[in-house]
LORO-707721 format. One record per residue (C-alpha): x, y, z; residue number from 1. Coordinates in nm, 4 decimals. Example, Ala and Ser with C-alpha at 12.3 -4.5 7.8 and 13.67 -1.06 7.14 Angstrom:
@u->1.2300&v->-0.4500&w->0.7800&pos->1
@u->1.3670&v->-0.1060&w->0.7140&pos->2
END
This chain:
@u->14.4191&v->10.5957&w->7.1809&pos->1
@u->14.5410&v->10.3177&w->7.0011&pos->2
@u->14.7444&v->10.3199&w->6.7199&pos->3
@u->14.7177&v->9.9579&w->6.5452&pos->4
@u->15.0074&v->10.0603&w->6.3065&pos->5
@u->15.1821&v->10.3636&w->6.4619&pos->6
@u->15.5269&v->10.3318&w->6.6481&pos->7
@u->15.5751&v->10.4355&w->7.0224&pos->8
@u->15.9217&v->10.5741&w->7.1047&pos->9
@u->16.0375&v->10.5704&w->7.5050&pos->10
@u->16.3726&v->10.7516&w->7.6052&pos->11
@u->16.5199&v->10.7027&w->7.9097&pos->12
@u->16.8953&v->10.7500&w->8.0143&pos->13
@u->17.0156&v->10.7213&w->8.3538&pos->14
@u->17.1521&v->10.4071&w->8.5058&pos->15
@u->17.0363&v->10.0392&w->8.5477&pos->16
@u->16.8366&v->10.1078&w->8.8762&pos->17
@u->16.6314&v->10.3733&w->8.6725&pos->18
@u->16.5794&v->10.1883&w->8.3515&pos->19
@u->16.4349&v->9.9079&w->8.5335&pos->20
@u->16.2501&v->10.1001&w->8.7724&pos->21
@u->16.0734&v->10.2207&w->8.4313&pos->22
@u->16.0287&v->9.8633&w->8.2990&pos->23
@u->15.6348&v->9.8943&w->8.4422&pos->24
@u->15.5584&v->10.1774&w->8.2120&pos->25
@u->15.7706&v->9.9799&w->7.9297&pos->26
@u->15.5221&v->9.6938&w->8.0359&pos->27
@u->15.2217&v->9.8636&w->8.0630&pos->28
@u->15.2445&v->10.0701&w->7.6743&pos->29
@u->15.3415&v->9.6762&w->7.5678&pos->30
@u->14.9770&v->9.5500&w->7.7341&pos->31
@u->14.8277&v->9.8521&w->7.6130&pos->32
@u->14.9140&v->9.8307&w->7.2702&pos->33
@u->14.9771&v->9.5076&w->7.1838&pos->34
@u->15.0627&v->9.5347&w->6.7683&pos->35
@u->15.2136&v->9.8617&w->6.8185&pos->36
@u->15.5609&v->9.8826&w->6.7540&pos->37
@u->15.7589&v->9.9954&w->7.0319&pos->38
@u->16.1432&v->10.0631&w->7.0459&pos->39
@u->16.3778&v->10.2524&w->7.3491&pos->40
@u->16.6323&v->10.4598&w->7.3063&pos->41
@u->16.8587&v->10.4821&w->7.5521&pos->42
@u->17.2202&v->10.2947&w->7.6866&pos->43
@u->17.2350&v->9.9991&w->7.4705&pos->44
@u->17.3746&v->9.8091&w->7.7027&pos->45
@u->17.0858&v->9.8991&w->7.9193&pos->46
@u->16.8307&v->9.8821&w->7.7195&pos->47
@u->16.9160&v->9.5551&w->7.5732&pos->48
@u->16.7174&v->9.4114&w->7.8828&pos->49
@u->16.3921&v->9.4969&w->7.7477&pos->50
@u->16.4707&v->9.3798&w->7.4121&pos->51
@u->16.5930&v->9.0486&w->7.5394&pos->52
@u->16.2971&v->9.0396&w->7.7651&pos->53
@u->16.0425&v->9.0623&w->7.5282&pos->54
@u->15.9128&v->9.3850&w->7.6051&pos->55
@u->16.0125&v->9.6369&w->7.3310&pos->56
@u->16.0916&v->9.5170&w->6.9726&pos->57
@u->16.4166&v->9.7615&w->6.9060&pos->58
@u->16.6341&v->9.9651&w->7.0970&pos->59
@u->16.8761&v->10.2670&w->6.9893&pos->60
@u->17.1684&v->10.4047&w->7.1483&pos->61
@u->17.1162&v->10.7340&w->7.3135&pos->62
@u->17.5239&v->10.7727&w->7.2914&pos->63
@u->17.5284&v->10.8663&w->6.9350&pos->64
@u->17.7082&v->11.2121&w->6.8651&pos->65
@u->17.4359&v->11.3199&w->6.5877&pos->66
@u->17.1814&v->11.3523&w->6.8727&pos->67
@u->17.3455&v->11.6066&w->7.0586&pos->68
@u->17.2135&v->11.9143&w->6.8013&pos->69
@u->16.8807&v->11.8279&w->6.9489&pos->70
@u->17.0369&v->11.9165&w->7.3134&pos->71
@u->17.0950&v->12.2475&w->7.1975&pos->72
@u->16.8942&v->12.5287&w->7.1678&pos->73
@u->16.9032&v->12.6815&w->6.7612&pos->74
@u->17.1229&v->12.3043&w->6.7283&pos->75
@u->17.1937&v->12.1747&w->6.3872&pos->76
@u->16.9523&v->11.8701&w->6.3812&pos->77
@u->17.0713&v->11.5423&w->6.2241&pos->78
@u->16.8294&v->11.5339&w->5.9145&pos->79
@u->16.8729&v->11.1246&w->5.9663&pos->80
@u->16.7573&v->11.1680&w->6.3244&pos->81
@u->16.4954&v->11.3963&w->6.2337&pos->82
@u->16.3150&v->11.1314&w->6.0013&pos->83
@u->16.3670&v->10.8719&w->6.2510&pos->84
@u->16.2001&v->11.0804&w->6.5345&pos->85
@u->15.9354&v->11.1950&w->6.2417&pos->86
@u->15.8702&v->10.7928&w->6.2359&pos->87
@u->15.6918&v->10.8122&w->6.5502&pos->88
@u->15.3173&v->10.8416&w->6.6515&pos->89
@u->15.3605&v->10.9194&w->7.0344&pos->90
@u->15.7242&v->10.9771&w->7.1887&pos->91
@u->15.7499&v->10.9444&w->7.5914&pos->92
@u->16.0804&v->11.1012&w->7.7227&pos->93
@u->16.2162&v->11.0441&w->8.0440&pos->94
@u->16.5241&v->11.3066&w->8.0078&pos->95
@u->16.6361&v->11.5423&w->8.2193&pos->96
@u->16.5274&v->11.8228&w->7.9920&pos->97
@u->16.3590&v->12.1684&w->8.2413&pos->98
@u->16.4036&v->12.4073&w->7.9541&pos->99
@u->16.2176&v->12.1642&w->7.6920&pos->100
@u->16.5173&v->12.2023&w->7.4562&pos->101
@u->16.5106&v->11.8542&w->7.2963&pos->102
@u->16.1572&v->11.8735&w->7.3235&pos->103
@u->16.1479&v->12.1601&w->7.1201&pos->104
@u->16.3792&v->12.0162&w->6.8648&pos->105
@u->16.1674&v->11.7046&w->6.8354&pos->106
@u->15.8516&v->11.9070&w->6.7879&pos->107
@u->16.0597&v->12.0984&w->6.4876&pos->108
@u->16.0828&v->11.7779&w->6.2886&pos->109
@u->15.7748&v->11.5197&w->6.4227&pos->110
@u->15.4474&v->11.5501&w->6.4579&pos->111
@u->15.4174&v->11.2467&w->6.7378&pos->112
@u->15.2258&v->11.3191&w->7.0747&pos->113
@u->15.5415&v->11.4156&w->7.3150&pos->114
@u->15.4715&v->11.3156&w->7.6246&pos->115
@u->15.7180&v->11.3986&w->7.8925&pos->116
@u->15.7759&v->11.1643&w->8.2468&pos->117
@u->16.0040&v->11.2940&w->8.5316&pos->118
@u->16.3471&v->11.1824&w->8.4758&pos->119
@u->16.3755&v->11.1026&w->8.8473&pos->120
@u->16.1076&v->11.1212&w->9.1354&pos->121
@u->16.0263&v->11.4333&w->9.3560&pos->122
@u->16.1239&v->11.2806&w->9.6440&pos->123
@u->15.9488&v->11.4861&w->9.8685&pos->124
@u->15.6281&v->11.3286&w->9.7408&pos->125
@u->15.7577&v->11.0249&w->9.9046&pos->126
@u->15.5764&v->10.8329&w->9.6140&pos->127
@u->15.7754&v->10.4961&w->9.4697&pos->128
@u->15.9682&v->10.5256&w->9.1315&pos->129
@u->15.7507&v->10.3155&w->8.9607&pos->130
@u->15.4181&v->10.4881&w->9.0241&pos->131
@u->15.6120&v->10.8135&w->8.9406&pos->132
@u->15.7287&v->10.6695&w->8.5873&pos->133
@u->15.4040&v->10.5311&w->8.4734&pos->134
@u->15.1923&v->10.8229&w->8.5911&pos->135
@u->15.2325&v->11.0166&w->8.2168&pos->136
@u->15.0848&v->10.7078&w->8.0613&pos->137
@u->14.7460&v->10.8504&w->8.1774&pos->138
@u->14.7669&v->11.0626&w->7.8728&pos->139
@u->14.7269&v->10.7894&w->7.6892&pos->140
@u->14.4240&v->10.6292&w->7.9024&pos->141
@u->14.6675&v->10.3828&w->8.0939&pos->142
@u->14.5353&v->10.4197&w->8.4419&pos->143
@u->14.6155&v->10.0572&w->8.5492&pos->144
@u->14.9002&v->9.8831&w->8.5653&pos->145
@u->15.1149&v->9.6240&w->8.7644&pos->146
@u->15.3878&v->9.7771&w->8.9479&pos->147
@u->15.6488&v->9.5245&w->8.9973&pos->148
@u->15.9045&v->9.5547&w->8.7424&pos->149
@u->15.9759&v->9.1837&w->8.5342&pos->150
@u->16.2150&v->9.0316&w->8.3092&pos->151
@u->16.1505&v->8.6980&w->8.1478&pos->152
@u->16.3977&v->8.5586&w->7.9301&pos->153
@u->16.3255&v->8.2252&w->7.8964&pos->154
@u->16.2370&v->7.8770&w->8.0990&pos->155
@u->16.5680&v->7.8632&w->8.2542&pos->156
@u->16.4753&v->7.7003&w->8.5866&pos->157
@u->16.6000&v->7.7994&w->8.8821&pos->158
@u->16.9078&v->7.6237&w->9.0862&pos->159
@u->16.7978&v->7.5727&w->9.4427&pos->160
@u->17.1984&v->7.5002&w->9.5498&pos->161
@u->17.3823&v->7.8992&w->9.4039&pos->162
@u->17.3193&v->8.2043&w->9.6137&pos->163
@u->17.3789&v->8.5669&w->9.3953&pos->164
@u->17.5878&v->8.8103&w->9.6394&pos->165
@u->17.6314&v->9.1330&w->9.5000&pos->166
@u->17.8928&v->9.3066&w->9.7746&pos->167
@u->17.8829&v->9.6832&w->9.6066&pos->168
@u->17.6921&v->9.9296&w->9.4676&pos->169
@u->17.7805&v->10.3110&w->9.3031&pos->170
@u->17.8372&v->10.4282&w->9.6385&pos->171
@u->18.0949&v->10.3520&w->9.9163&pos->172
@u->17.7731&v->10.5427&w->10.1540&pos->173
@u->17.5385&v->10.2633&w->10.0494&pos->174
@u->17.7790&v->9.9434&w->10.1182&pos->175
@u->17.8088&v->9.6990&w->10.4054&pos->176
@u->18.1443&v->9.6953&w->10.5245&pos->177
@u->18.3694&v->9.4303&w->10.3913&pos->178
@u->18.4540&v->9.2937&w->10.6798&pos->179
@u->18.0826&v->9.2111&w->10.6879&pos->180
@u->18.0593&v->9.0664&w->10.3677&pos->181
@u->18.3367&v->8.8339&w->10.4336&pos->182
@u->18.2470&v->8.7253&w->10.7996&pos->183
@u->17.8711&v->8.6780&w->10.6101&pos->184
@u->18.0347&v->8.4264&w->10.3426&pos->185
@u->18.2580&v->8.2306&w->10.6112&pos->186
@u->17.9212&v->8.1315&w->10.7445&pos->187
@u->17.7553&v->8.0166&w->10.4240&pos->188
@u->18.1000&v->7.8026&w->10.3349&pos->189
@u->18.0210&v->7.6598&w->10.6941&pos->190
@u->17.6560&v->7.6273&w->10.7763&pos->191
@u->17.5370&v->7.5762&w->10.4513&pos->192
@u->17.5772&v->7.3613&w->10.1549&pos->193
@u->17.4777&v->7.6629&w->9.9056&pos->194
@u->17.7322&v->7.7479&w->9.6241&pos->195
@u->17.8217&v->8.1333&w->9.5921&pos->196
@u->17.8203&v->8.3483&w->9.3133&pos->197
@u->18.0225&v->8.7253&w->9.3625&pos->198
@u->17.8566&v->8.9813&w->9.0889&pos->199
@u->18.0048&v->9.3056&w->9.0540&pos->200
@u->18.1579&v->9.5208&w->8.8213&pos->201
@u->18.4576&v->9.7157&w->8.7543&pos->202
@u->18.4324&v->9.9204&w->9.0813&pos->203
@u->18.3834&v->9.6204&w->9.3070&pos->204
@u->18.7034&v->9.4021&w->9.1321&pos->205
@u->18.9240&v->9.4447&w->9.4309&pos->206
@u->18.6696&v->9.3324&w->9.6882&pos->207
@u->18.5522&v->9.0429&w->9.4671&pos->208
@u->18.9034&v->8.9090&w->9.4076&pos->209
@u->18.9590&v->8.9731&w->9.8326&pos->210
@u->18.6395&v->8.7656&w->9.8734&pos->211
@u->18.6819&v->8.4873&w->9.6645&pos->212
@u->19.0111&v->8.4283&w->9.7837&pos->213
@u->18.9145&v->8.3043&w->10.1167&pos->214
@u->18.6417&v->8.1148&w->9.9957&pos->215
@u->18.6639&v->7.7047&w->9.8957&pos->216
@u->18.7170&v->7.7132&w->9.4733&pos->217
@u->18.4699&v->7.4040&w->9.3800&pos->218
@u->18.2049&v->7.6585&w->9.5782&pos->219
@u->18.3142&v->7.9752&w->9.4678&pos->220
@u->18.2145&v->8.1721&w->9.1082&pos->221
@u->18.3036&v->8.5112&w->9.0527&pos->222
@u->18.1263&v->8.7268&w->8.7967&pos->223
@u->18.2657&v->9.0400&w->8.7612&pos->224
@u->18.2242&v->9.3008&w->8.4360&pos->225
@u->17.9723&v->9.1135&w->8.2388&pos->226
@u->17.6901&v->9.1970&w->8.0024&pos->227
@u->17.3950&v->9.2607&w->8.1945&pos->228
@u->17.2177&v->9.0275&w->7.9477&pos->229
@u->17.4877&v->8.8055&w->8.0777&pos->230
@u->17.4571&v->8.8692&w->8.4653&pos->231
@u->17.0625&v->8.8450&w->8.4324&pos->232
@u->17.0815&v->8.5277&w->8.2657&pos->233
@u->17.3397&v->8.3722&w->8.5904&pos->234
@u->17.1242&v->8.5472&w->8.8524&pos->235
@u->16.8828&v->8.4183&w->8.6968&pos->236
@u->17.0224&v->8.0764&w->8.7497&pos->237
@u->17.0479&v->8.1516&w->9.1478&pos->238
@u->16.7973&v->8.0633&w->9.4397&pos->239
@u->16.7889&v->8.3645&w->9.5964&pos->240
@u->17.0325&v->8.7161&w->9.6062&pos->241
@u->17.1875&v->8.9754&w->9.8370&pos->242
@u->17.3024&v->9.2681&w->9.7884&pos->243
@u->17.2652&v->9.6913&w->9.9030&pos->244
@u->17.0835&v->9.9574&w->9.7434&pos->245
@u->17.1891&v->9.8882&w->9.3683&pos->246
@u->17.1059&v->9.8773&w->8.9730&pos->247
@u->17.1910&v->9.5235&w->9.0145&pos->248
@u->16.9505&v->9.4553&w->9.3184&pos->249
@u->16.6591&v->9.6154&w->9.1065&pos->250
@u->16.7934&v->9.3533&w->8.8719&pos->251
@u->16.7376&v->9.0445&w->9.0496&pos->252
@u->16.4178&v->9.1357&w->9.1758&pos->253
@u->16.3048&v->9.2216&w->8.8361&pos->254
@u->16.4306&v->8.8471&w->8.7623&pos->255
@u->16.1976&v->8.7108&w->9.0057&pos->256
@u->16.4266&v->8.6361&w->9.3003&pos->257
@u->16.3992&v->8.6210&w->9.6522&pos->258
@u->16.6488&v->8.8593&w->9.7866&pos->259
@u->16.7775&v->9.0488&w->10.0895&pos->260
@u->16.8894&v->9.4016&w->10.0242&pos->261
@u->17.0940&v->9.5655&w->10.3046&pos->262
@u->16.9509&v->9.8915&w->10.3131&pos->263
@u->17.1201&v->10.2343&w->10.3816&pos->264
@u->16.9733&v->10.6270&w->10.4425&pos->265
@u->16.8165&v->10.6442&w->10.0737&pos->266
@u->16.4143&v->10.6330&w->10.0703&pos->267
@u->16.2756&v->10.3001&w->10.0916&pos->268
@u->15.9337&v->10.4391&w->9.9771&pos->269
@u->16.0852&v->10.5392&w->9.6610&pos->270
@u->16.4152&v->10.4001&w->9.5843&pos->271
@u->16.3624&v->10.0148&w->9.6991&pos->272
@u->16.3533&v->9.7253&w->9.4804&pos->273
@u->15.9953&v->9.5989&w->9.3809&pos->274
@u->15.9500&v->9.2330&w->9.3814&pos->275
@u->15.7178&v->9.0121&w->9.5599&pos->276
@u->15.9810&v->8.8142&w->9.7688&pos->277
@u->16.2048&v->9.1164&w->9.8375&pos->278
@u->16.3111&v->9.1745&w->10.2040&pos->279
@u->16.4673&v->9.5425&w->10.3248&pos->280
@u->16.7398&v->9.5086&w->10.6307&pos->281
@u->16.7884&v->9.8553&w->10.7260&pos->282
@u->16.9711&v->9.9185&w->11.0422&pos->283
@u->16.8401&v->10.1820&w->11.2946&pos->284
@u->17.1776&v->10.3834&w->11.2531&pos->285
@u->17.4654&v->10.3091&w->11.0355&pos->286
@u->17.5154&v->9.9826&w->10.7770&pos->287
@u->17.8148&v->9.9342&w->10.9644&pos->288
@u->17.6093&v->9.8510&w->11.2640&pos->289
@u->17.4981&v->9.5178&w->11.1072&pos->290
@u->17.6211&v->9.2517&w->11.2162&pos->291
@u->17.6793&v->8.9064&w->11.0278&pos->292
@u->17.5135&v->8.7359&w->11.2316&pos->293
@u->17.2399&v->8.8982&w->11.2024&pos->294
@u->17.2416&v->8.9102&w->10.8424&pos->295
@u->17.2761&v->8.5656&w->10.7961&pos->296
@u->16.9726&v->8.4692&w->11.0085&pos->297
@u->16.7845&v->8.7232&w->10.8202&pos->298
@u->16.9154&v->8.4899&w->10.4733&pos->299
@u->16.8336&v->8.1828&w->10.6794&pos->300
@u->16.4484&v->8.3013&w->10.6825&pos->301
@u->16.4248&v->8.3449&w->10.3610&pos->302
@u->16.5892&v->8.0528&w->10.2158&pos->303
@u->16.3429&v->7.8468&w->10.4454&pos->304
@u->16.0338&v->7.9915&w->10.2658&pos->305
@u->16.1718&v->7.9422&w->9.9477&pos->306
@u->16.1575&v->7.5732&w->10.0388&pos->307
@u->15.8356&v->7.6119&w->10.1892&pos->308
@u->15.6854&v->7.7562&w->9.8843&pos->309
@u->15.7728&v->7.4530&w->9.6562&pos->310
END
């Protein structure tokens, strides 16, 4: 199949670690289909990513109230929606939807190919996220693809002297303790000559502004709340990144950078970030087990192969 003129919708909700875990079937309809249009709807601020990356040429916001009729069965269906979703040659939704109520809508007003991807992986398959999400692209003879999820926004070059930290995540369950985090940074400050950048958002504030505080200023950045077009560009901008299980570690491997993720009980096989330089510290019991120490040895290894890779 393959539409020179036609339009290919994807839909995906759920949160930053999802969307980007989906980037390789973004990628791979993109390689596929080169002069096809392609758009995402989904959380603009989200989906913006792929639009900044190159990958999609429009995105739409999944938020708006008129969609909600096609959530319902019998719903009153937004005649502007329905023309927009009539606009579309192939549609491939990755919303929660068991009952095929929106997909049932959509069928009521377009006559594009639906194609429907798991919104999240059976994790008893034990099968990574980003096989899972490209596996419905077989329907449209896409049987090879890369897996690694990537973001290129431009030639910014990396800084070899700013190290990303990212000390949170949606979950209390999947962070190192702080304690750890701050015994971790006394030992950059001390051993090293690496400036730090703390990302987080509105959940982390607290621990950022804790962090910071003990740190040296002319070292110290914090980035907390920003754009993720924003963040992506200043991790960007970093050697290297740690962080736990999180959207935002997806999001620097994505980015290209080397990174340590502190890793708690979810499933590596499926849930960890994909990127070529990506290392997984999982403890054999608790996060809280770690040690800084240990941690920062682990950093210590792979700052020295950045340098030996240059």
């Amino acid at each position: 199949m393959n539409p020179p003129r036609g339009k290919i919708l994807v839909i995906r909700g759920g949160a930053i670690g999802d969307f980007i875990l989906t980037l390789p079937a973004i990628a791979a309809l993109r390689r596929q289909f080169p002069e096809t249009h392609l758009e995402v709807l989904g959380y603009p601020h989200i989906v913006q990513l792929a639009l900044i990356g190159g990958l999609v040429d429009a995105v739409r916001s999944i938020e708006a109230r008129s969609l909600a009729g096609f959530f319902a069965r019998s719903g009153a269906l937004s005649p502007e929606l329905a023309a927009y979703f009539a606009g579309f040659n192939v549609i491939v939704s990755y919303l929660y939807d068991p009952d095929r109520v929106f997909q049932t809508n959509v069928a009521s007003c377009s006559r594009a190919q639906f194609i429907v991807g798991p919104h999240r992986p059976n994790e008893r398959q034990r099968i990574h996220a980003t096989e899972v999400f490209l596996k419905p692209l077989e329907r449209l003879a896409i049987f090879e693809a890369d897996y690694l999820p990537r973001l290129v926004f431009d030639n910014q070059p990396q800084a070899d002297h700013c190290l990303a930290l990212h000390p949170g995540s949606g979950s209390e369950a999947k962070n190192w303790p702080e304690a750890g985090w701050a015994e971790l940074l006394q030992h950059l400050v001390n051993k090293t000559n690496l400036d730090l950048l703390l990302v987080g958002g509105e959940a982390e504030g607290g621990r950022l502004q804790r962090l910071a505080a003990a740190l040296p200023p002319a070292r110290t950045w914090v980035a907390q709340s920003l754009p993720l077009t924003e963040l992506a560009r200043q991790l960007r901008s970093c050697v290297a990144f740690v962080g736990h299980d999180s959207g935002i570690s997806h999001l620097a491997a994505a980015l290209g950078l080397p990174g340590l993720v502190l890793w708690g009980k979810s499933a590596q096989q499926i849930w960890r970030p994909q990127g070529e330089h990506i290392v997984i510290l999982k403890p054999t019991n608790s996060l809280a087990t770690l040690g800084a120490s240990q941690v920062f040895a682990e950093l210590m290894s792979i700052l020295d192969a950045i340098q030996s890779r240059r």
